[in-house]
VOGU-3710 file (C-alpha; in Angstrom, 3 decimals, decimal comma):
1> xxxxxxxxxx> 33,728/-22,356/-40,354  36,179/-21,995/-37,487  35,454/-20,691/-33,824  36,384/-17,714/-34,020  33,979/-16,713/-37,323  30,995/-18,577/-35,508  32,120/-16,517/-33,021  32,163/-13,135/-34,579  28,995/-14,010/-36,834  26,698/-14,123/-32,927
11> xxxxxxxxxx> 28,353/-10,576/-32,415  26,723/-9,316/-35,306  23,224/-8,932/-34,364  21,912/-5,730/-35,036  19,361/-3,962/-32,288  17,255/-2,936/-34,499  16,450/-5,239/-37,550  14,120/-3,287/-39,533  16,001/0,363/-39,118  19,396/-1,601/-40,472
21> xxxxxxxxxx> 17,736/-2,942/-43,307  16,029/0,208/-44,431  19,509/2,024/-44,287  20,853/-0,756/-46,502  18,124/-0,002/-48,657  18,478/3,558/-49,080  22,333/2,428/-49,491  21,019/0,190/-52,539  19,701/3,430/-54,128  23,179/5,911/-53,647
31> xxxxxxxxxx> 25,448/3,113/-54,627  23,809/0,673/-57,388  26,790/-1,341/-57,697  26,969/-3,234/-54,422  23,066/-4,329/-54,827  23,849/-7,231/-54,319  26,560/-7,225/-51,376  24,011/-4,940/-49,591  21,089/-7,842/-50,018  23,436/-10,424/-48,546
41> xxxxxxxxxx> 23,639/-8,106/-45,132  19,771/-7,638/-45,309  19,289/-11,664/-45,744  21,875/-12,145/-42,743  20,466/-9,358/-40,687  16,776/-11,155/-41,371  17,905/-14,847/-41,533  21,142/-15,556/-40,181  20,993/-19,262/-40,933  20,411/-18,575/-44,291
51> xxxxxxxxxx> 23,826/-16,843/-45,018  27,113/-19,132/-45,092  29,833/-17,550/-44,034  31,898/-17,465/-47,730  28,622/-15,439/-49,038  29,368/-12,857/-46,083  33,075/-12,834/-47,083  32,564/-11,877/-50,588  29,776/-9,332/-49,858  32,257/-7,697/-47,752
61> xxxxxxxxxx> 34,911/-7,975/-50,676  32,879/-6,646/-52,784  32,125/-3,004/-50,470  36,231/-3,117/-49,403  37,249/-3,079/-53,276  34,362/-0,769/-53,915  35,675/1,792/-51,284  39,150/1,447/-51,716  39,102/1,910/-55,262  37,356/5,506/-54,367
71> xxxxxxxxxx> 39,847/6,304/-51,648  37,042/5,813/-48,927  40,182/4,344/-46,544  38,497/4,042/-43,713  35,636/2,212/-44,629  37,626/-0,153/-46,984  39,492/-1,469/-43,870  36,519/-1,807/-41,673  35,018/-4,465/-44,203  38,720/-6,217/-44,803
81> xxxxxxxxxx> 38,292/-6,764/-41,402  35,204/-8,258/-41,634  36,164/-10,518/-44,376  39,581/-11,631/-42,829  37,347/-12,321/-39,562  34,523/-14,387/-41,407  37,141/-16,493/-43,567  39,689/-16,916/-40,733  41,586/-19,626/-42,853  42,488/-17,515/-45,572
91> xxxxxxxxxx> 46,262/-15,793/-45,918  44,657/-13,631/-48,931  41,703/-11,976/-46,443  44,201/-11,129/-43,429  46,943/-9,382/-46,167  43,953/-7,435/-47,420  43,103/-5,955/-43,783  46,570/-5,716/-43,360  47,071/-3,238/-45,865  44,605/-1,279/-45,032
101> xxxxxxxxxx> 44,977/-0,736/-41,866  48,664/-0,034/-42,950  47,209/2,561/-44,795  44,887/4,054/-42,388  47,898/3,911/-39,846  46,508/1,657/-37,825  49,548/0,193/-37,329  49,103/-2,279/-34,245  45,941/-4,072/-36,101  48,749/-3,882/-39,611
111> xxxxxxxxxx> 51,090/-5,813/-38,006  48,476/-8,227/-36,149  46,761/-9,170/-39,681  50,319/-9,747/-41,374  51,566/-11,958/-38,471  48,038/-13,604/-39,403  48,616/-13,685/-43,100  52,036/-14,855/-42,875  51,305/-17,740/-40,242  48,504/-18,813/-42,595
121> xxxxxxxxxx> 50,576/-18,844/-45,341  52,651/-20,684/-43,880  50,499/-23,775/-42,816  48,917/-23,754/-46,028  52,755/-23,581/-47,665  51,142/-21,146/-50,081  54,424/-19,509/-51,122  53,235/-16,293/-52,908  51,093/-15,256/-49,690  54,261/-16,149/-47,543
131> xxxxxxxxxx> 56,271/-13,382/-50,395  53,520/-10,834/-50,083  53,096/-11,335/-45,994  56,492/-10,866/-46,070  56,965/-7,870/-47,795  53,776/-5,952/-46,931  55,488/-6,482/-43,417  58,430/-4,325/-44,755  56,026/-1,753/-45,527  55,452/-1,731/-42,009
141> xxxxxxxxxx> 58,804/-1,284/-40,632  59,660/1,025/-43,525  56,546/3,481/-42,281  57,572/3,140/-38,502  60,901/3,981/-39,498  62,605/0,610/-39,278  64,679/1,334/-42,054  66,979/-1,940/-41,406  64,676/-4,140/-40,671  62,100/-3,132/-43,848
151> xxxxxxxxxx> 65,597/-3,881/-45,806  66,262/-7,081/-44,491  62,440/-8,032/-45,320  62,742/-6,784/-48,855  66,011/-8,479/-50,121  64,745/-11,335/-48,478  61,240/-11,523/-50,647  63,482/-10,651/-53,584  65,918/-13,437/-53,213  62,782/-15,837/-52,549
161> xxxxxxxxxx> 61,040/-14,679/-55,302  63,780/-14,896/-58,471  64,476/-18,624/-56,738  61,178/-19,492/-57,477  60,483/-17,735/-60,459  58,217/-15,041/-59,307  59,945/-12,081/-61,117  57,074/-9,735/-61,031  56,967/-10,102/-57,107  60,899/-9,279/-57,057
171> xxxxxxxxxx> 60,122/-6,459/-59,231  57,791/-5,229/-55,891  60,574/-6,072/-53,442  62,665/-4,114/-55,691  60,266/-0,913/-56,035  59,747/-0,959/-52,249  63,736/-1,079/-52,090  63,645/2,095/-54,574  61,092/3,860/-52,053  63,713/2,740/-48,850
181> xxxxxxxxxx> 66,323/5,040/-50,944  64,326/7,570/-50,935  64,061/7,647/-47,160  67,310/7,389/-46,730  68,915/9,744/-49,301  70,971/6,716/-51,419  70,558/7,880/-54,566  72,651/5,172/-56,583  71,060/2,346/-54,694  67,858/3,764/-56,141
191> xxxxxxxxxx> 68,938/3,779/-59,554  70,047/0,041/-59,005  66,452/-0,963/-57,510  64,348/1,099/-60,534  66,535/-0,565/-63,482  65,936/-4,210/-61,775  62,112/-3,201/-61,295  61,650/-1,857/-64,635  63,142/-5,237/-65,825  61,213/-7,864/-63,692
201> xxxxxxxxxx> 57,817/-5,879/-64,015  55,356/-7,758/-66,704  54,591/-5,231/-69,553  51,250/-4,173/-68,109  51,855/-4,708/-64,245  49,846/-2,359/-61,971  52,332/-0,727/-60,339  53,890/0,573/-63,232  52,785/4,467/-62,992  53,544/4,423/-59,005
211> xxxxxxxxxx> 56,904/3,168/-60,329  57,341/6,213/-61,989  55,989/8,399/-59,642  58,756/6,850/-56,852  61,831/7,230/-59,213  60,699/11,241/-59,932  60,001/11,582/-56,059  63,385/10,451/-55,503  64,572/12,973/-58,603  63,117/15,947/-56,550
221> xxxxxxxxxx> 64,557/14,898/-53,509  67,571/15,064/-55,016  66,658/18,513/-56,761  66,968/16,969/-60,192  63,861/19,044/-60,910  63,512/19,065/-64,521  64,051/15,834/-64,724  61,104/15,128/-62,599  58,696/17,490/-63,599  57,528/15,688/-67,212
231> xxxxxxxxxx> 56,748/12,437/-66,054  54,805/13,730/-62,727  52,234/15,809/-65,404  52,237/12,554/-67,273  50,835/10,734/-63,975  48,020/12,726/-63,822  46,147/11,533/-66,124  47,095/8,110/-65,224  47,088/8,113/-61,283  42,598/8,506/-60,292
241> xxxxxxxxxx> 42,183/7,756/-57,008  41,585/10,960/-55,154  43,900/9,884/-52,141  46,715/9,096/-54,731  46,390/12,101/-57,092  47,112/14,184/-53,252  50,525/12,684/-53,495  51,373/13,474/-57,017  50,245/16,965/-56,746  52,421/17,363/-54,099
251> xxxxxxxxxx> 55,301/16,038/-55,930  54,497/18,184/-58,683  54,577/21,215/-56,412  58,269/20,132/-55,139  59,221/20,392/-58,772  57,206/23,582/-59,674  58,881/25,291/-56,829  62,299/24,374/-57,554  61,580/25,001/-60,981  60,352/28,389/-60,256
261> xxxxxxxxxx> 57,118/27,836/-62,519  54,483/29,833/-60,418  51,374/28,379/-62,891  52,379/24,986/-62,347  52,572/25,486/-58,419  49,509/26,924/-57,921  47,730/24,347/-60,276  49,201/22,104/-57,633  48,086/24,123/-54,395  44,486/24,410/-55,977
271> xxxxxxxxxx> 44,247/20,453/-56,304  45,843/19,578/-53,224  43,483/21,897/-50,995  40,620/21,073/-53,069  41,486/16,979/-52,338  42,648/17,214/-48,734  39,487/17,923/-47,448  38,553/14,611/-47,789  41,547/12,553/-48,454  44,131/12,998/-46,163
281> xxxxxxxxxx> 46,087/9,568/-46,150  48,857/11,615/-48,239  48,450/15,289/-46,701  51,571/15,861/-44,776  54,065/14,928/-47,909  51,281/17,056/-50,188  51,438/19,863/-47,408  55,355/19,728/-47,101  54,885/19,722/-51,159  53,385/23,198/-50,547
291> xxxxxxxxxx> 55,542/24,432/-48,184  58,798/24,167/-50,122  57,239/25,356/-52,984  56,000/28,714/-51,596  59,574/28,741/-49,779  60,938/28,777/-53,602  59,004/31,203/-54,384  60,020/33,635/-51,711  56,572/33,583/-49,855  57,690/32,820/-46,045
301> xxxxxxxxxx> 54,371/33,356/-44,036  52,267/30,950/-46,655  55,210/28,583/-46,382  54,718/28,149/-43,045  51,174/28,146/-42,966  51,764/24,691/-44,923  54,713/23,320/-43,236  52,467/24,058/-39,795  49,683/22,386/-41,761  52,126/19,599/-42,703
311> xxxxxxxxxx> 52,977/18,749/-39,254  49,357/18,481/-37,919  48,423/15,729/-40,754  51,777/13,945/-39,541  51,171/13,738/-36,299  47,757/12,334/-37,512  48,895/9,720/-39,665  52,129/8,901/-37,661  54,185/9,944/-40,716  57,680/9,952/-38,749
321> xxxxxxxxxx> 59,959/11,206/-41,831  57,248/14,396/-42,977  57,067/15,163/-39,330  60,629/15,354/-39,573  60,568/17,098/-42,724  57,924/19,879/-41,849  60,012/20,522/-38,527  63,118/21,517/-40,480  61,409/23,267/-43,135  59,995/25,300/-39,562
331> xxxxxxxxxx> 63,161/26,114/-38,765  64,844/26,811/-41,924  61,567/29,377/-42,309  62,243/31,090/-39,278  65,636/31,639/-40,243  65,068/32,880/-43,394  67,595/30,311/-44,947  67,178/30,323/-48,974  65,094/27,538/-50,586  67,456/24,841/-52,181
341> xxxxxxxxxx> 67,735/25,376/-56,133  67,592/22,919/-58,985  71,176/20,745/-59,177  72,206/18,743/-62,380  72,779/14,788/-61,632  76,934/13,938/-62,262  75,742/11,168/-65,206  72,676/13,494/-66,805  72,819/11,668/-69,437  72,168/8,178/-68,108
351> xxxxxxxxxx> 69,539/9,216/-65,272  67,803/10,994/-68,035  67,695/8,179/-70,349  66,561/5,867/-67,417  63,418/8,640/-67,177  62,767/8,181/-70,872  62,601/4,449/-70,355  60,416/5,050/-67,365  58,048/7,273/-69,541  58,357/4,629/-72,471
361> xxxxxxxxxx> 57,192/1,892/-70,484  54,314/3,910/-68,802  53,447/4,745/-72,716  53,222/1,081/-73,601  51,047/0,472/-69,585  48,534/2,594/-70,772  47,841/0,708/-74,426  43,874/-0,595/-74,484  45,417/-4,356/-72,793  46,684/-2,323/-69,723
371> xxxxxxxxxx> 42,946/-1,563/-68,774  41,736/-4,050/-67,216  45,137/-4,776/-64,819  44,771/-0,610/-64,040  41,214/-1,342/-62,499  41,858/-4,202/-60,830  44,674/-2,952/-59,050  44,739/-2,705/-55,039  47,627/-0,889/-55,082  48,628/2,551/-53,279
381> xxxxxxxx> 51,683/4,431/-53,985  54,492/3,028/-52,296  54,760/4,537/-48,782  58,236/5,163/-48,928  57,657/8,076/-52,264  54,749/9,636/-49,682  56,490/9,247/-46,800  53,067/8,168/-45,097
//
């Protein structure tokens, strides 16, 4: 165990033994499934010597997987943390409290735990942790609005990954390319970076429906509405964590909006204020979502109820490009501009096919072998579709 776990592991005594044990108790009874992670913390908590420090790592695997995979953010970075900090040799552990701190918008401790995962990586010449350091990095820059620099990072992992044969990573670098379009408005680069995903992605790949999701953001960004609109209903019975189905609701409002179906929208707006509550990683594109939507429809003083709405969660989360978003769909309000209506792409034809392969593909994901990669999955939905 290195210094600095040994150190950590004398930080963690509790003042109170007894009173921390019969919390994780009652904690046993609410939440079944992490028994046996809970008994580990008891035994340390009890016995300190008796715990090694790769029994404290996986308990707190066990509780970051378990909350992450219920969109309980927060907590699921806390315990990355933890397990980065108690297996401080490990490139896998610092990614995973990377990540989440990415996604929580911690962004300091983010770019502290890659520099961490990618120096391990490194020394351990563990080349697929060195690719994933690298390009959860470019996640990074692409949420703080590093546009070139989140580039650079993502052709490089794609060039590094097709030279050593790691297709399905270059299919990521390639997706988080397709997301940096979508930023940025480049609507034929996107098209490039889908059809190269779509063909380095394994059959069953986990990222498959928030590949889907990313190409029909970039569709309603573009005001290609119809095209958009089937394979965001498709996602919802695919996409279940709480924080994620925020995000596709809010897509799905875009579309409703510019699509003028009312039903659809306020299916949308029930969902979204329903989820927000509680999950907010994803609020300001959902609330922008809402906002453009009700501008659609005509109905100024709600729209700006949830492009105000919008620009609070923004500012929360440090989502530069809603922020931006929400502040022109302020001013286009006040002006009483017209909402944008639905435009036809110059190739229909071709972009539409590309959505039928998208939907084909997502088909052939969800067949009974796709199960078991859908629940293991630690992925989000790329940042650059949310905009978080």
């Amino acid at each position: 165990m290195g210094s600095n776990a040994g150190a950590e592991r004398r930080t963690l005594v509790v003042p109170d033994p007894s009173e921390a044990c019969r919390r994780l108790g009652n904690a046993c009874i609410h939440v079944p499934e992490l028994v046996d992670a809970f008994g580990t913390f008891a035994l340390f908590i009890r016995t300190p010597e008796a715990v090694g420090s790769f029994q404290l790592t996986e308990a707190c695997r066990r509780v970051y997987e378990w909350a992450e995979n219920r969109s309980h953010l927060e907590i699921a970075a806390l315990f990355a943390e933890a397990a980065a900090i108690m297996d401080p040799q490990s490139p896998t552990q610092a990614y995973d409290a990377a990540r989440l701190n990415r996604q929580t918008a911690r962004f300091d401790g983010a770019a502290h735990w890659y520099e961490r995962a990618l120096g391990l990586a490194i020394r351990t010449k563990n080349r697929g942790a060195v690719i994933n350091a690298l390009l959860g990095y470019g996640n990074l820059m692409k949420d703080l609005g590093q546009f070139a620099k989140a580039r650079t990072y993502y052709e490089r992992v794609a060039q590094r990954a097709l030279n050593t044969g790691r297709r399905r990573v270059a299919a990521e670098a390639h997706h988080s390319l397709l997301t940096l379009a979508a930023e940025t408005g480049m609507f034929r680069a996107a098209i490039r970076h889908v059809r190269k995903a779509l063909d380095y992605y394994p059959l069953h790949h986990p990222y498959i429906p928030y590949l889907v999701h990313d190409f029909a953001f970039v569709l309603v960004r573009h005001r290609f509405f119809a095209l958009a609109i089937g394979p965001l209903l498709h996602l919802l019975s695919v996409i279940q964590r709480p924080h994620e189905q925020v995000l596709v609701y809010g897509t799905i409002a875009r579309a409703a909006g510019g699509l003028r179906r009312r039903d659809q929208y306020a299916d949308a707006a029930e969902a979204i204020l329903r989820l927000v509550a509680e999950h907010q990683q994803y609020a300001a594109s959902a609330m922008n979502g809402l906002a453009e939507a009700a501008w659609a429809f005509g109905e100024w003083d709600q729209a700006e109820v949830y492009a105000a709405a919008a620009l609070t969660y923004a500012h929360m989360w440090q989502a530069g490009a809603e922020q931006g978003i929400a502040e022109r769909l302020l001013d286009s309000l006040a002006r009483r501009e017209q909402a944008p209506t639905e435009m036809d792409p110059e190739d229909r034809e071709r972009v539409g096919f590309l959505v039928q392969r998208l939907l084909s593909r997502l088909r052939a994901w969800e067949a009974p072998s796709a199960t078991s990669a859908h629940e293991a999955s630690h992925a989000s939905v790329a940042a650059g579709a949310s905009a978080a």
